[in-house]
C-alpha positions in Angstrom: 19.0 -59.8 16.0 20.7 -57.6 18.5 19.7 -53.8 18.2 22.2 -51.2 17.9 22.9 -48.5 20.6 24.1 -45.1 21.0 25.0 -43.1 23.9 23.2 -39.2 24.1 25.6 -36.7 24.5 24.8 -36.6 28.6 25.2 -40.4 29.0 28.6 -40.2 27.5 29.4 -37.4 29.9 28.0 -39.6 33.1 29.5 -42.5 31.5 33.1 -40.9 31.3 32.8 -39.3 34.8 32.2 -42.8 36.3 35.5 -44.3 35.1 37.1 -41.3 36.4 35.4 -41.3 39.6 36.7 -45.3 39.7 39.8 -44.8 38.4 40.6 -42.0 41.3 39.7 -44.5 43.8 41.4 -47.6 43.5 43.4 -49.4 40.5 41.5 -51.6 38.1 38.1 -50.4 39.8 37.3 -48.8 36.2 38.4 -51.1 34.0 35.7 -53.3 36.2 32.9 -51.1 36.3 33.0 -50.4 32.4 33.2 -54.5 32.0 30.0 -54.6 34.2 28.7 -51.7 31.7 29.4 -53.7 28.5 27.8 -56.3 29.5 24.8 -54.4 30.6 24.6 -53.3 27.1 25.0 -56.6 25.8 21.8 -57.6 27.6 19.9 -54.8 26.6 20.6 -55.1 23.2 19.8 -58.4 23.1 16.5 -58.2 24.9 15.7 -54.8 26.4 12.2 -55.9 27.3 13.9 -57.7 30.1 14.3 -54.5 32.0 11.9 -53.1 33.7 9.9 -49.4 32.9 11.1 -46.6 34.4 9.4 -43.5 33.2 6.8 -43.1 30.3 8.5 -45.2 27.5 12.0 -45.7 29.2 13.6 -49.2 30.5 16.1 -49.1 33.2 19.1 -52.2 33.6 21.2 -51.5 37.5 24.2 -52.2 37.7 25.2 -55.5 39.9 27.3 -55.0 43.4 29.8 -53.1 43.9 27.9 -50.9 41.4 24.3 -50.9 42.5 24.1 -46.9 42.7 24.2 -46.6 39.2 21.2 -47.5 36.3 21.6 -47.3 32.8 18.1 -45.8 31.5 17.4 -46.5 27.8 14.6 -46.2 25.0 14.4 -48.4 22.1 13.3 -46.3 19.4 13.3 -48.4 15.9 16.2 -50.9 15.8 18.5 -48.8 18.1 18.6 -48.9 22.1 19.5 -45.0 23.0 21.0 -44.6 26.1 19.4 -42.2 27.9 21.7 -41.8 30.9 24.1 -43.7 33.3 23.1 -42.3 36.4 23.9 -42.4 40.0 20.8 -43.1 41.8 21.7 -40.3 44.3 21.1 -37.5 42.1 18.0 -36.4 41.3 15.9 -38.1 38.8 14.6 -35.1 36.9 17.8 -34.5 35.2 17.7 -37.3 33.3 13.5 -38.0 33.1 13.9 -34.4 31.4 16.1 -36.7 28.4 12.9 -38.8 27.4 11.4 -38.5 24.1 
């Protein structure tokens, strides 16, 4: 049974600024990253343990080329994957380690 999902409030935000980001720089580059970001969900909600740890009790799924710079970190707390953040890996990892419960 696949677990459910949610986005926090600041993965939403990362998640939104992406597909701008992509959609500024060339036609149909967003529509392709958010497919490569369903399907990352897909596979985590069908098997998170896949993934490896990240930080205390978060998993962490990367994105496939042209992508790469970008991980979706997530917990699975109960039935539900929560996404934690979808984050550049140039930023600095303490805004979103801060995000883990």
């Amino acid at each position: 049974m696949a677990l459910n999902y949610k986005l926090t409030t600041e993965a939403r935000q990362e998640l939104d600024e992406a597909l701008t980001w992509y959609r500024q720089r060339q036609e149909g580059l967003e529509a392709r990253f958010f497919d490569e970001f369903r399907k990352l969900i897909a596979r985590i909600r069908d098997n998170p343990n896949q993934f490896p740890e990240a930080y205390k009790r978060s998993r962490k799924a990367v994105f496939p080329k042209p992508f790469r710079f970008y991980t979706i970190y997530f917990q699975v707390q109960e039935d539900t994957a929560v996404i934690l953040a979808v984050f550049h890996g140039r930023r600095k990892a303490k805004e979103w380690k801060g995000r883990v419960q």
